[in-house]
N, C-alpha and C positions, 0 to 999 in steps of 0.2 A: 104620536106613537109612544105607548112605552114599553120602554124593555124588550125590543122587537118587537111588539105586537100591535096592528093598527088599533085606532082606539075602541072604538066602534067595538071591534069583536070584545075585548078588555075589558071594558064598561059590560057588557052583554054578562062577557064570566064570571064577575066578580055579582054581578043580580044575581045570579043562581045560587052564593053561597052565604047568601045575607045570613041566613038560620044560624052559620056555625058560630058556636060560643068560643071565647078566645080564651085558651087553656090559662091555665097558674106559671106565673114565668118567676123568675128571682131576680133579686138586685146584682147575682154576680152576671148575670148574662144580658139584664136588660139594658140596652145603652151601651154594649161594650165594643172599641172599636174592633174595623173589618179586621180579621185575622189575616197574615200575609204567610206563606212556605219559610219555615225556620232552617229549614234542610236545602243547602243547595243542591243541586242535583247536576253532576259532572258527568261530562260526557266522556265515552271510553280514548282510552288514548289511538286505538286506529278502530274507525268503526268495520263494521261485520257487512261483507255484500253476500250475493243481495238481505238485503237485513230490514225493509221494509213491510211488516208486517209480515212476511212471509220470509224464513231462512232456507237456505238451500239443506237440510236434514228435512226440514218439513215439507218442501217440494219437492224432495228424491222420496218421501212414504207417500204422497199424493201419487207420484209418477206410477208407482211402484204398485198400491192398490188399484187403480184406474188399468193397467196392465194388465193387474190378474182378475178384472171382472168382479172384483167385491163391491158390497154396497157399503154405506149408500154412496161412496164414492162416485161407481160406476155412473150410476144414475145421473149424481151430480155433472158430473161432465160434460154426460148426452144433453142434458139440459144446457148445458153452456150455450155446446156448441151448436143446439138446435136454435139457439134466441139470436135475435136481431143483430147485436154484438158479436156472435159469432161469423158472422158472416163476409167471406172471402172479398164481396163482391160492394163491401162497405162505402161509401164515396166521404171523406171529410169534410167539414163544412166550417172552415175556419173563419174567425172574425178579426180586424184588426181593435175593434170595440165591444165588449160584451157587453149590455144596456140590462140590466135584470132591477128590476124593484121589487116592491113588499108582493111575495107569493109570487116572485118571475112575473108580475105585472110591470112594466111590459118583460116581454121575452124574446130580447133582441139577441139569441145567440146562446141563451142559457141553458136551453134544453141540448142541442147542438153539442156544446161543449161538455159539459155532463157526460153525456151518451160517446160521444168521443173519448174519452178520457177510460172509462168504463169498459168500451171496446177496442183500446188497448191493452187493457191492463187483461181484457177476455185472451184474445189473440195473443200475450207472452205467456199465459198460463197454456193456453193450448199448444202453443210451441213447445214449453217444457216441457208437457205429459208425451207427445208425438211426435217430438223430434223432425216435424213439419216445418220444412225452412217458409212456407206460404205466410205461416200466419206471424213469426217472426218481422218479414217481411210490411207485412198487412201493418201490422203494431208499430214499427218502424215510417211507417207513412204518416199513419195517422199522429204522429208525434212530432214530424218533420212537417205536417200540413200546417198544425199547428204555431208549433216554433218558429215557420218562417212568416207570420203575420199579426198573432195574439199582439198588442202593446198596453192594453188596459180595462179594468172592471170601470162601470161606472152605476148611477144609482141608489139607491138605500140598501140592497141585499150584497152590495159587492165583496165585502168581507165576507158574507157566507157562501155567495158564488163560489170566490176563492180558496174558501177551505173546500166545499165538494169536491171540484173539481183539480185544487192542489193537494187534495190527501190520495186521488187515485193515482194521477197522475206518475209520482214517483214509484209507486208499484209496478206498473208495468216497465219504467225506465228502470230500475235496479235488478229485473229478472234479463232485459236485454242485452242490458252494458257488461254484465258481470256474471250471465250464462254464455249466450249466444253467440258464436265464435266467427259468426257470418262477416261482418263490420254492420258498423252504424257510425257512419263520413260523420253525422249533423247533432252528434251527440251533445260534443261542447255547446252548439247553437240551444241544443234544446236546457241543458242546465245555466244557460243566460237566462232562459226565460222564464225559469222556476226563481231563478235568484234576484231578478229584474221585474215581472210583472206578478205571480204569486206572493212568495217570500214579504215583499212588506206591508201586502193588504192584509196579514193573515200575524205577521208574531208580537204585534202588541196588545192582540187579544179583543174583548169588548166587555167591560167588566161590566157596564149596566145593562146590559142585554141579555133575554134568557140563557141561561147556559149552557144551552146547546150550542148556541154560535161559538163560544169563546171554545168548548170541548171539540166541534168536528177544525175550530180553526187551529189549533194547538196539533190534531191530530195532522194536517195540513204541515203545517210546521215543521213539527220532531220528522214526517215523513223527508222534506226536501232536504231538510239539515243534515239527514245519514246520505241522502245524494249528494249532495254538494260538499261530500267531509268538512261541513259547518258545524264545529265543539262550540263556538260563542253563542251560533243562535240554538244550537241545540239547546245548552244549558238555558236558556232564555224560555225556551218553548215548556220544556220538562219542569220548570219553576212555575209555570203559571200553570202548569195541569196539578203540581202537586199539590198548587194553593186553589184551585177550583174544586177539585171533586168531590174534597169534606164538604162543599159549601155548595154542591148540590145533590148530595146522596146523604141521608140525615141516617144515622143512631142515635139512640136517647144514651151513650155515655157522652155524647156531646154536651146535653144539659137540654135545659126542658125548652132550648128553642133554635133553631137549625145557625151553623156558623156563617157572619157575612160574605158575602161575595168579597175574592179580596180584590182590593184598588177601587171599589165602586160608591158611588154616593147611597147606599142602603146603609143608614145606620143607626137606625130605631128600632123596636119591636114594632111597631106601626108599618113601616115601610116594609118589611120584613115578611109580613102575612101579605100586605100586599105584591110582593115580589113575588111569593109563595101561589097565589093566584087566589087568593084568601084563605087558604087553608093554617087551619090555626090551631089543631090536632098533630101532635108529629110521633108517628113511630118507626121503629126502624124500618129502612128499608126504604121511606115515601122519596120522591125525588120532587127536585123547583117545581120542574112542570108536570108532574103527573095530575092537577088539579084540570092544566090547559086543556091537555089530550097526550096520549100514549104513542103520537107520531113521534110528536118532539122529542116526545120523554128516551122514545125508542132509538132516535137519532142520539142524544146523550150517550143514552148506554153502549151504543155501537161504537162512538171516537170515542169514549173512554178504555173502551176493551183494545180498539186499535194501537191507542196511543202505549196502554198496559204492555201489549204483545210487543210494539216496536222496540221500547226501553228493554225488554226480558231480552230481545236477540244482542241488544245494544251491552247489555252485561249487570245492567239492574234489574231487577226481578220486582215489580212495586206488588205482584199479585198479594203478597204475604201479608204485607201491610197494609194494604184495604183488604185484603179476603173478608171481613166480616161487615164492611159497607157493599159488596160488591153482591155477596152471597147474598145478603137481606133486600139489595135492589132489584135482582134476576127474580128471583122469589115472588116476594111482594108484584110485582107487575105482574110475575106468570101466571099467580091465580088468580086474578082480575080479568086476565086479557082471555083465561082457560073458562072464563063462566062464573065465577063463583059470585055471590051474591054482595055489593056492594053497601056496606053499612050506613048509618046518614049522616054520621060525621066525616068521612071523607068527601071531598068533595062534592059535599050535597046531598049523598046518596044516590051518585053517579057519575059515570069516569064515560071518555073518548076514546075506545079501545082502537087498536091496531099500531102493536107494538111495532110488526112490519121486521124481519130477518136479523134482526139484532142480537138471538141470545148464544147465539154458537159459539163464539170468538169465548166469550167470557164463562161458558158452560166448561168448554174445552180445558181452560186452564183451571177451573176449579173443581171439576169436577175427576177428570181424567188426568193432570197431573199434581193436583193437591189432594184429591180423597176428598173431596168435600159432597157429605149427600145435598143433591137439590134436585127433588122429588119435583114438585112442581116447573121448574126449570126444563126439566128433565125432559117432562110429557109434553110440555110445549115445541121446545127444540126438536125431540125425536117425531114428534106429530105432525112438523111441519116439513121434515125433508123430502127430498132436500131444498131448502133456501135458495133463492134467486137473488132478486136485486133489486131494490124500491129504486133505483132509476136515478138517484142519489150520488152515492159514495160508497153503499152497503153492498158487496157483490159475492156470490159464490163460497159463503161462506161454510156451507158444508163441505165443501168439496174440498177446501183448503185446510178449517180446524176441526172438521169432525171424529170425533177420536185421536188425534192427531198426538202423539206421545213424545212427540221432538221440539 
């Protein structure tokens, strides 16, 4: 396997791109070591509840639209609560062992847990919106089912197990703990087991591995760390996102060839394209994996938006300072993913579309609280509402950031 990817498939991608010619590079960037986060990134002195991903201002204009029948809010909702996850009559299906390999081969628990996690996090937003002690309730099971048996990942996917299902996770526990006034007895229990069986499959990252892993595991992370009022591993998590995301979302002021993964053995231009999935063209906007396919790529863009939105409640705002990697990533993917005609330097002269509910989170904040035009972005995001849930970690994300001004 390399770099997450079996080899097999690897070997397969990297035949299709034999054609591309390997751009003009320079002596200041060929060979130069991986770059690391020069910026520490300090965590607030009390963090913000609930402050994962979702703040109580942005769950009181959800409440509030879904109320008054606006869309596409409304919509979003009904869809919630018509899906699987919505549902009262849910049964948990907890593992003391999660068993997940390459692609959940095998899928000893991974789907299960996933879909669990998901359908808590469904059930506290539905609580919020309807003031429904049921689904409080329901979300509160399903967390306690959990918590009193989870003890371990195991397999080659376990760190990304861990970030799926530990970046939902804390969303639905910071809407419960710190809205809902019902009780929840087994809470402690359950931040044992975000601090004990997530928390260290997930904050030292995976730096030779595509960078989605290391992105949804960070977003995993900075998530448990605002549960857990964890500032050490905060700041640990927020360092490795601030040192990832230049080194998987390329600008050409970066210089004429994308910046290393930091902490990883990639440190050639050779290796580099290879990492890249041979792609050896870079304009703004391309990401690691867009070469692979536009799942992954999609899954990136989704824990980097998350991770963005966590920090901004948290009291740093990173939007500003990537706004114009973020802007060129949304973009660049949208009209690929929207039809438009694929050139034969990129990737072949053909991509793996299905970006899959990803561009909301990061449209929201660029678009609707920075002013940023993103036409293409745009038509994708509004074309697809409302957003569901690749079944993943990606959930309901129209319903939560669309339009959302808080």
């Amino acid at each position: 396997m390399r770099f997450g990817v079996p080899a097999g498939l690897f070997a397969t991608a990297l035949g299709l791109l034999t054609t591309l010619t390997l751009a003009p590079t320079s002596a200041a960037h060929a060979g130069t070591a991986p770059s690391t986060p020069t910026t520490p990134a300090l965590a607030p002195t009390a963090f913000a509840h609930p402050g994962v991903l979702n703040s109580r201002a942005q769950l009181d204009f959800v409440r509030s639209e879904v109320q008054a029948g606006q869309q596409p809010w409304k919509a979003a909702f009904d869809d919630m609560l018509a899906s699987r996850y919505g549902s009262l009559s849910r049964t948990p299906k907890p593992r003391a062992v999660v068993e997940c390999g390459s692609g959940s081969n095998p899928d000893l628990g991974c789907s299960d847990e996933r879909e669990d996690a998901i359908a808590a996090y469904t059930d506290a937003l539905a609580w919020y919106i309807t003031r429904d002690d049921r689904y409080a309730k329901k979300s509160i099971e399903l967390m306690d089912a959990w918590s009193a048996r989870i003890k371990d990942h195991t397999n080659s996917n376990a760190p990304l197990q861990s970030g799926w299902a530990g970046s939902t996770w804390p969303r639905a526990a910071e809407i419960v703990k710190h809205a809902y006034t019902g009780g929840w007895p087994n809470q402690g229990r359950f931040a044992t087991m975000l601090r004990e069986v997530y928390l260290p499959e997930v904050i030292g990252g995976r730096p030779n591995s595509n960078g989605n892993w290391e992105l949804i595991m960070m977003d995993a992370a900075v998530g448990i760390s605002v549960h857990l009022d964890d500032r050490a591993n905060y700041d640990k998590a927020m360092s490795l996102y601030l040192g990832r995301v230049p080194a998987y979302f390329y600008l050409v002021s970066d210089g004429p060839q994308p910046k290393y993964p930091p902490r990883s053995t990639v440190d050639s231009r050779s290796e580099l394209i290879d990492y890249w999935h041979g792609q050896s063209t870079f304009v703004d906007g391309l990401a690691q994996e867009t070469c692979r396919d536009f799942g992954h790529t999609g899954m990136g863009i989704a824990a980097t938006m998350h991770v963005a939105e966590t920090s901004r409640i948290q009291g740093r705002d990173v939007y500003p300072e990537f706004k114009d990697r973020f802007r060129y990533a949304l973009g660049f993917h949208a009209k690929y993913e929207l039809g438009e005609a694929v050139p034969s330097w990129l990737c072949g002269g053909s991509v793996a579309k299905g970006l899959g509910p990803a561009t909301e989170v990061g449209y929201n904040a660029l678009h609707t609280r920075l002013g940023v035009a993103l036409e293409n972005t745009r038509r994708l995001t509004e074309g697809r509402r409302p957003a569901g849930t690749e079944n993943h970690f990606e959930a309901w994300e129209t319903l939560t950031h669309a339009e959302n001004p808080n």
